[in-house]
C-alpha positions as CSV (number, residue, x, y, z in Angstrom):
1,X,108.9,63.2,67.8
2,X,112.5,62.8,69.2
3,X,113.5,65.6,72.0
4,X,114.4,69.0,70.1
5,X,112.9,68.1,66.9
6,X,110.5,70.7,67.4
7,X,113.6,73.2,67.6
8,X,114.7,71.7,64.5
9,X,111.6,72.2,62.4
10,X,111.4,75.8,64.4
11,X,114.7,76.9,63.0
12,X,113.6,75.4,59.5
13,X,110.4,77.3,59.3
14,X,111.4,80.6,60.7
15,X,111.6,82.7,58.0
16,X,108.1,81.8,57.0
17,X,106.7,82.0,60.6
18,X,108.4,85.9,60.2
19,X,106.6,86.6,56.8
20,X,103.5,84.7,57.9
21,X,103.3,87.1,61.1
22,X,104.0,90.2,59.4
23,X,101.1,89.3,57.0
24,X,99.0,88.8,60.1
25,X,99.8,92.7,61.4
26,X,102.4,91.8,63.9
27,X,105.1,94.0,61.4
28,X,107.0,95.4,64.5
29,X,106.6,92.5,67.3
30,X,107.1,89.6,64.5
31,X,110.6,89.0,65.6
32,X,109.6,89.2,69.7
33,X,106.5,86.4,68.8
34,X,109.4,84.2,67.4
35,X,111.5,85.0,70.4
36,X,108.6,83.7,72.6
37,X,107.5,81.0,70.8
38,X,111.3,80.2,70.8
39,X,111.4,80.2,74.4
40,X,108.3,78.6,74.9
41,X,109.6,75.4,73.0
42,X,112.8,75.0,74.9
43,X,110.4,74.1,78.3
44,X,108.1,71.9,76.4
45,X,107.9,68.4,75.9
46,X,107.1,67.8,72.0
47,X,106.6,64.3,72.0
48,X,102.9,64.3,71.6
49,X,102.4,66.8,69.0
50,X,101.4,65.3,65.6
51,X,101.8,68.2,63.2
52,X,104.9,69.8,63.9
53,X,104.9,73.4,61.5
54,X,100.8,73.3,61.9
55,X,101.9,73.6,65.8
56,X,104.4,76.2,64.9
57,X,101.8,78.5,62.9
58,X,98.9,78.2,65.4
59,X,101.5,78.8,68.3
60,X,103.0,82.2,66.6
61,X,99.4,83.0,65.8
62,X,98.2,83.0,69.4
63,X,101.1,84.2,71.1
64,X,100.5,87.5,68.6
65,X,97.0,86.9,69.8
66,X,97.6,87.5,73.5
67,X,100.5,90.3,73.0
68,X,97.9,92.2,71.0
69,X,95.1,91.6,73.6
70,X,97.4,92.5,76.3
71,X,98.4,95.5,74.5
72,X,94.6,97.1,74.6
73,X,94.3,96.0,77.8
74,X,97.6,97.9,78.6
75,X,95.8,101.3,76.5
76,X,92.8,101.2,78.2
77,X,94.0,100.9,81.8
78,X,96.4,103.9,80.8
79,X,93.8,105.9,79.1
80,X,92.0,105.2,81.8
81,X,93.9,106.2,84.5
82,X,94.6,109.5,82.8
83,X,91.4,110.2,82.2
84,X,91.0,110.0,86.3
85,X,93.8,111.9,86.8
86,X,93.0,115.0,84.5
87,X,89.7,114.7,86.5
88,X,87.4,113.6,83.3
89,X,87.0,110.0,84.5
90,X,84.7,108.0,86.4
91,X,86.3,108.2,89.7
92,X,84.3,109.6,92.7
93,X,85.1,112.9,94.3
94,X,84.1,111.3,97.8
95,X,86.9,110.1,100.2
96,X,86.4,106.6,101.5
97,X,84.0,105.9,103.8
98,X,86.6,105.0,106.5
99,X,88.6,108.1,105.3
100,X,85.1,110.3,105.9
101,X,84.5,108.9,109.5
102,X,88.3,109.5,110.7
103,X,87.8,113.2,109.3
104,X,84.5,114.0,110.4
105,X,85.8,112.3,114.1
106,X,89.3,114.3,113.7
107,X,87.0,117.4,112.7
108,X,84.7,117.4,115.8
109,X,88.1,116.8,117.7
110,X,89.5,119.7,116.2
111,X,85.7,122.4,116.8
112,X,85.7,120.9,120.2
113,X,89.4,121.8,120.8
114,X,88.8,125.8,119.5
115,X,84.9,125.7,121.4
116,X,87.4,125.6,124.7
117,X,89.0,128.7,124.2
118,X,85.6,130.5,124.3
119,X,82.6,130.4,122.1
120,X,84.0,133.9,120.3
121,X,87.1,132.8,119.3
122,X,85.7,129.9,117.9
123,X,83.1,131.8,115.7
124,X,86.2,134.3,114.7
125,X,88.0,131.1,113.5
126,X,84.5,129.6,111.9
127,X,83.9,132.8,110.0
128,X,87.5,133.7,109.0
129,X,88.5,129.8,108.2
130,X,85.3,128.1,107.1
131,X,83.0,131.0,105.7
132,X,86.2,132.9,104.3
133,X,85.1,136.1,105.5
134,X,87.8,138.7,105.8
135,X,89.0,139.8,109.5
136,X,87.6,143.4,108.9
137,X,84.3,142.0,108.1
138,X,84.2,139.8,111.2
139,X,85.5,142.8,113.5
140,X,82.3,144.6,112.0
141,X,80.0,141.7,112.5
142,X,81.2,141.3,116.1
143,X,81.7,144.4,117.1
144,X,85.0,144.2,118.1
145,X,88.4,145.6,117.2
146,X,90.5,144.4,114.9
147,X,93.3,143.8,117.0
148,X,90.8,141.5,118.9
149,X,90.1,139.1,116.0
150,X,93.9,138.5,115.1
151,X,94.1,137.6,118.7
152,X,91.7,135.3,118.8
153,X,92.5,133.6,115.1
154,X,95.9,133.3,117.2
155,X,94.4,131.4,120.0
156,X,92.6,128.8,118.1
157,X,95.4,128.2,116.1
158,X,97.6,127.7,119.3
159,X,94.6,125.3,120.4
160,X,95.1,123.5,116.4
161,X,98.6,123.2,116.8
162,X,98.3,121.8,120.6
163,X,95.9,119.6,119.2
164,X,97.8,118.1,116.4
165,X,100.9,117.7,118.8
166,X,98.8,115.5,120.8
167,X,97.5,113.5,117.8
168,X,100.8,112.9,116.5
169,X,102.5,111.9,119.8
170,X,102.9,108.4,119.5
């Protein structure tokens, strides 16, 4: 075949390739398979193919192939990913295991950093922050005043801010 002739017999056959494609199910994307297979022809070199409108047909065929293909693939990845998202999918509710080991290490930074103030403000901050028990409760527990438990939640969090200061100072 001369250089273009493929083009030629593309441009003869295209109304077919259109009604042969919508038979095939690709109603909406018919005209985008031609556009491909159109672009597709302008890089190749035709010179070995035999069969010229066979080439054509098996061409559109395949390229509707693939988009459809592609398109499920698409769906699925999507679905899936929602699915994850809204929580229903497969994806684990555990962090990382590099993610666990810099939290558990920041974590023992962090009890080691409240344990300095004193051993009572860090079970006032245990109880209140970890446990969620309410300050009242923990006065009770403790045997303490009210008053005393504020000001020791406010001392361990003075000791969690100091702390993240020095974590984020470069």
């Amino acid at each position: 075949m001369k250089q273009h002739e493929l083009q030629a017999v593309f441009l003869s056959q295209r109304d077919a390739l259109l009604r042969f494609l919508r038979a095939r199910g690709a109603v909406d994307n018919a005209e985008d398979i031609l556009q491909d297979l159109w672009l597709r022809l302008a890089d190749l070199d035709d010179s070995t193919i035999v069969s010229p409108v066979a080439y054509l047909y098996r061409a559109a065929n395949n390229i509707m192939h693939d988009r459809h293909r592609s398109s499920q693939r698409s769906r699925r990845r999507d679905s899936e990913w929602s699915d994850i998202e809204r929580g229903t999918g497969e994806a684990s509710d555990f962090p990382l295991p590099d993610r666990a080991l810099i939290a558990r290490q920041q974590l023992n930074q962090i009890e080691a950093r409240i344990a300095e103030e004193g051993p009572r403000i860090f079970k006032v901050f245990r109880r209140f922050r970890v446990d969620g028990v309410g300050q009242r409760q923990i006065a009770a527990e403790l045997c303490i005043s009210l008053s005393s438990v504020e000001k020791d939640l406010q001392k361990a969090y003075r000791a969690l801010a100091e702390w993240r200061e020095n974590e984020d100072a470069p």
